[in-house]
N, C-alpha and C positions, 0 to 999 in steps of 0.2 A: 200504696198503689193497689194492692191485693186486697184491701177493705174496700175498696171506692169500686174498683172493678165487680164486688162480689155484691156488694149492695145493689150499681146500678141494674146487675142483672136479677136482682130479688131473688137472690139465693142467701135462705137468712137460718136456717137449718144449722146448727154449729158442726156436725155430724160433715153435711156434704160442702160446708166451706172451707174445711178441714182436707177434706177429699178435692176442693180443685185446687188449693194452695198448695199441695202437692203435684197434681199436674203441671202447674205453671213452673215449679222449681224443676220438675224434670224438663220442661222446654226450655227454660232458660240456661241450665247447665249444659243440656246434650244439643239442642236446636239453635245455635246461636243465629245463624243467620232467620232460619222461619221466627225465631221469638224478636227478631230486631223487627219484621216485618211485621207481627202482628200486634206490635203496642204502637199501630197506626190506625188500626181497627177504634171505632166508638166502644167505650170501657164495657158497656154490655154485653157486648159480641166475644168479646177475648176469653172469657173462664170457659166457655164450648169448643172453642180452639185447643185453649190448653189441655182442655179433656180427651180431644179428640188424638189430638198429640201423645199426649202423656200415654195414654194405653196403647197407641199403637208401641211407643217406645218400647212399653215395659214386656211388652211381648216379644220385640225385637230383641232387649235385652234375655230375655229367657234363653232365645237361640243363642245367640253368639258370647254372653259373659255370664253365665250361669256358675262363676266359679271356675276356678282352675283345673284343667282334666273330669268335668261333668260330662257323665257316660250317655249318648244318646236317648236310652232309656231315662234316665232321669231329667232332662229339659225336654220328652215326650209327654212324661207324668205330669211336670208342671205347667206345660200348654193345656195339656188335657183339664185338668183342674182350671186355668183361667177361664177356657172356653166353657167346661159347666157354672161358672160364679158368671161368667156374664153372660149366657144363655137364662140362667135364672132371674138376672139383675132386669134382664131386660125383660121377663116375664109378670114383673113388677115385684118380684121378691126380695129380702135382704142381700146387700154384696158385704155380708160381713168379712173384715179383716184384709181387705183389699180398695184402699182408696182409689186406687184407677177405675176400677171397677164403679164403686159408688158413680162417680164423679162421669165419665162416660155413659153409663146409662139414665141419669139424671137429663145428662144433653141428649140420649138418643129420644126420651120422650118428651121434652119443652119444644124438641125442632121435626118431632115424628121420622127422624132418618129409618130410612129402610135397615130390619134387621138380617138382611138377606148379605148387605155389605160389610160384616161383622164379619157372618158366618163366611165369607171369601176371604177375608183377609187373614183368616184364622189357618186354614185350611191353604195359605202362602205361605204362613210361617213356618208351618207342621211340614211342608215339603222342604224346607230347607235344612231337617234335620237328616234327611236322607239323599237330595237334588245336588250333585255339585257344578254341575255344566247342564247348557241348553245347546244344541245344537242346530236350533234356528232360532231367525227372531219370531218366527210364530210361536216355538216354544215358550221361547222370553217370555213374548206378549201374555201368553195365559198365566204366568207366574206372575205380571207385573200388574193385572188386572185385578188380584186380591190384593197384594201388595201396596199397590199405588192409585190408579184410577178409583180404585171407591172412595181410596180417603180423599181425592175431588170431589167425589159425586157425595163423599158426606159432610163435606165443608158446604154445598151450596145453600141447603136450607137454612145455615149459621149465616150467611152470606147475604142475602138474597138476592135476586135478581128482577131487571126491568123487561125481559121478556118469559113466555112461560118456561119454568122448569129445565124441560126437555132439549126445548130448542140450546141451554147452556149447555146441558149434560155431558155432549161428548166434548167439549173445549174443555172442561171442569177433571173430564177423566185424563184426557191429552196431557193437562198440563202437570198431573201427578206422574203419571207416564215420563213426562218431561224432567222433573226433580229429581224421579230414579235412576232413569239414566245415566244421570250429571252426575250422581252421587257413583252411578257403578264404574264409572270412567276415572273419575276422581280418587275414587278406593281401589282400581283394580290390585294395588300390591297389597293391602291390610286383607283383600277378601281370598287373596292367592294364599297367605298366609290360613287362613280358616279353612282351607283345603277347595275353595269355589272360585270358580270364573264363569262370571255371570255374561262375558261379552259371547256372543252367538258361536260356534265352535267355523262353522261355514263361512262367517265373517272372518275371522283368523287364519283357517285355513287358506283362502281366497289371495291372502298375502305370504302364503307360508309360516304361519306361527301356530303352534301345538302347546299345547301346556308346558312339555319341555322346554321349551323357547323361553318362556316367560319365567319359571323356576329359574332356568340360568341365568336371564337377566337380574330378576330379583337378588339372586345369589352374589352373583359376580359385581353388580352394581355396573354392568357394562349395556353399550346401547348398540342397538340392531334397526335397521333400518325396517327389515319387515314388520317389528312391532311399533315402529312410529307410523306406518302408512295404514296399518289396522287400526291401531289407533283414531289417524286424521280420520279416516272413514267410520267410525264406532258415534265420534264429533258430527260428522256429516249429519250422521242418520239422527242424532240427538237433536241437531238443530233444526233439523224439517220437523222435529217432534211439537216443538217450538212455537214454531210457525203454526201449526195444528191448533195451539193452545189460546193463539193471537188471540184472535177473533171472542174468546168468549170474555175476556177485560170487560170491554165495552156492555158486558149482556149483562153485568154484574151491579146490583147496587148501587150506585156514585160513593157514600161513605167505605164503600168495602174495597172499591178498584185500586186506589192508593195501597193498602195493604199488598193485596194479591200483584200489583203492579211493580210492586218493590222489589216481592219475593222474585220474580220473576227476572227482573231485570239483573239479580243480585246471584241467584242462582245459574242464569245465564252467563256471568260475568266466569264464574268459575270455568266453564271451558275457555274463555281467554284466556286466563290465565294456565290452562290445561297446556294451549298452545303456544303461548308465550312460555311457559317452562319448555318446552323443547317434547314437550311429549311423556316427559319424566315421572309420569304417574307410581311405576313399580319401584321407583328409586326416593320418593317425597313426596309429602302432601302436598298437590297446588291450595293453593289461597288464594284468597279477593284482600287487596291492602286494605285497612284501617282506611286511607283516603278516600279509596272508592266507595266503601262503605258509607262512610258519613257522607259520602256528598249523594248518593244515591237515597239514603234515608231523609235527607235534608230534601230533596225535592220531593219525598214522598210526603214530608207533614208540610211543605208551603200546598199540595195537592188536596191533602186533609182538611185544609183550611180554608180551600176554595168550595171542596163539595160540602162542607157545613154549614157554609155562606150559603152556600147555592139553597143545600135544603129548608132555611130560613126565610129562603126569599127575599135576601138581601143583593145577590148576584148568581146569574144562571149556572147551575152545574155545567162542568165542560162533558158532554157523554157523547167523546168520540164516536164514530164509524167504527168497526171492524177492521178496516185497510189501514184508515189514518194511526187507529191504534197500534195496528199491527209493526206499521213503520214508522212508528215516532220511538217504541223499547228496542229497535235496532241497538 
């Protein structure tokens, strides 16, 4: 599958197919559900994915598993280094000895993504070696906007879209916006553990819960009602995020919406089940079943299969409205 992918995109360089076959093994081990979603994508499209993926990972990984007891200082040093190998990579220079690197700035220039969203997302991670709480969500928000919305806004050109650009852009950042959240709701006990709480401090407060609150639940393995109603509310504000995100499905290429359709829906799914666990985040991982999975994957390649027909000209792609879309990934 990793030949046929790399060929269809004419990446024939042994050097840089080396370097996405590696991206792609880091989304497939660490991104299980984004990698279920994007082997829905035309095989062209997926090695720029996986690139884009893959480096964000491997940055992400510097923060948080840098080895056991790595002293700030030193997952500083090694951000700093990524950030010069792909400040240079992207200058059109060698990214020797870092296949993420290769392999992401190969996609930043076949898709001309702006390098402007590199340098933000870099510059999100490097805050989290010092950031442990936000005390609002405007806070949040500037932290989520390197973090999260660019890797939207730098999936779109992989992507494309049936209106200009722009017009997707802020759906494309929303719906990264949207993934992070889910994941910081979903993590809140692994990330309380890393000494962070990403959820807004004035949101918590609003229900009476303080970081001590949350320590002792983690601790004690006991439940508190103030941190289930912060919680349901933390859910609120995710799912408006959501809704935000609706609307740009529809804006997206017909071979691409299936993909981003999936994720969406699948990602979405894990706050049900966030709430369906009882709110149990600091005590367990929620999860999306096996079931749900397949059967939401299953209507994304019978969707695959309609907009390939369609783009053939054998049967019209289906390219919902905005609304319609919006309310049919309910």
């Amino acid at each position: 599958m990793t030949r046929r992918e790399l060929d269809a995109a004419g990446i024939t360089d042994p050097a840089l197919r080396a370097a996405y076959t590696r991206c792609r093994s880091l989304n497939a081990r660490h991104g299980r559900t984004y990698f279920l979603a994007t082997r829905l994508l035309p095989a062209d499209r997926r090695p720029a994915v996986h690139a884009l993926y893959g480096f964000a990972r491997w940055a992400d990984d510097i923060v948080d598993d840098l080895g056991a007891g790595a002293a700030p200082a030193e997952r500083a040093a090694a951000l700093t280094r990524l950030e010069e190998r792909l400040r240079h990579a992207l200058d059109g220079g060698r990214a020797d000895g870092e296949p993420v690197v290769l392999a992401v700035a190969d996609t930043a220039a076949r898709h001309a993504i702006d390098p402007a969203y590199f340098t933000a997302f870099m510059a999100s991670m490097r805050s989290d070696l010092t950031v442990t709480d936000y005390a609002t969500y405007d806070d949040l928000r500037a932290y989520m906007h390197g973090s999260a919305a660019v890797i939207g806004l730098q999936m779109l050109p992989v992507l494309g879209t049936v209106t200009p650009r722009e017009e997707a852009a802020p759906h494309a950042a929303a719906l990264g916006v949207a993934f992070q959240l889910t994941n910081f709701l979903r993590d809140v006990g692994e990330d309380l553990d890393r000494g962070r709480v990403y959820l807004p401090a004035d949101l918590l407060a609003a229900h009476g819960v303080d970081r001590s609150l949350l320590h002792w639940s983690r601790r004690t393995g006991r439940h508190d009602r103030r941190i289930t109603a912060a919680l349901r509310t933390a859910e609120d504000l995710t799912r408006a995020v959501y809704r935000d995100a609706a609307p740009g499905l529809a804006m997206l290429d017909p071979v691409a919406r299936p993909c981003i359709r999936t994720a969406y829906v699948l990602y979405r799914a894990i706050l049900d089940a966030v709430a369906d666990g009882g709110y149990a985040v600091l005590h367990r991982r929620a999860v999306v079943s096996r079931g749900r999975r397949a059967a939401v994957a299953a209507d994304g390649l019978a969707r695959v299969l309609a907009a390939r027909l369609g783009s053939r000209g054998t049967s019209p792609a289906r390219p919902p409205t905005a609304p319609h879309e919006a309310e049919e990934v309910r």
